[in-house]
C-alpha positions, 0 to 999 in steps of 0.5 A, spaced: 764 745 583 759 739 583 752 738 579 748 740 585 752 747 587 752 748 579 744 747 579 743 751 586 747 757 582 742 756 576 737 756 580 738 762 584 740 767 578 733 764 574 730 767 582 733 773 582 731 774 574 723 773 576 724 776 581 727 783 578 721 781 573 716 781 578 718 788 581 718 791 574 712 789 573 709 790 579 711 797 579 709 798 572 701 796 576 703 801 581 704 806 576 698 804 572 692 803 578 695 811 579 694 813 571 687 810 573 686 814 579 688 821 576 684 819 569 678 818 573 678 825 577 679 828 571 673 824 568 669 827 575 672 834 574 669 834 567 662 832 569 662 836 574 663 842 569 659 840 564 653 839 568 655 846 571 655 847 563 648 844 562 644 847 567 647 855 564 645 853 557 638 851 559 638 857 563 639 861 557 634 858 553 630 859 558 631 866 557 631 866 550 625 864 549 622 868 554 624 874 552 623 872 545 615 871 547 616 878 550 618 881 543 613 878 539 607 880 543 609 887 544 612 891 538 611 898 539 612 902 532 617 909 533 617 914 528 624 914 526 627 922 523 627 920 516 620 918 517 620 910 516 618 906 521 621 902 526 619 897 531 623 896 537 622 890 544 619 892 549 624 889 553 630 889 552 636 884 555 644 886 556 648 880 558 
């Protein structure tokens, strides 16, 4: 072999090293852009159900306090047989 074929040889091993380089890190972009890709369906999937969550919570406060203003307004006083007195809502509220 010559200088130029040994060059030519070298040459062609060193492409063929980047070139392996390059589709390793090629594949490794392609299998981060999809971590990406099911990292953010996730992400929406758990604002969906939080704001699901959100508007229950809210939902039940609202409730809470109107049957508490319910309660505070209209206690009625029942006689008990032991003779002691006891006070129950007007309204009461089974979930």
């Amino acid at each position: 072999m010559d200088l130029d074929e040994n060059n030519a040889e070298e040459y062609s091993n060193e492409d063929q090293t980047e070139n392996e380089e390059i589709y390793i890190l090629r594949e490794q972009l392609d299998a981060s852009r999809q971590q990406l890709e099911y990292a953010e369906g996730l992400a929406e999937e758990r604002k969906i159900c939080m704001d699901l969550f959100s508007a229950r919570i809210e939902e039940l406060e609202r409730a809470l306090a109107e049957s508490q203003r319910g309660r505070d307004s209209e206690i009625y006083e029942v006689a008990a047989e032991d003779r002691s007195v006891m006070t129950i809502p007007d309204k009461m509220f089974c979930y």
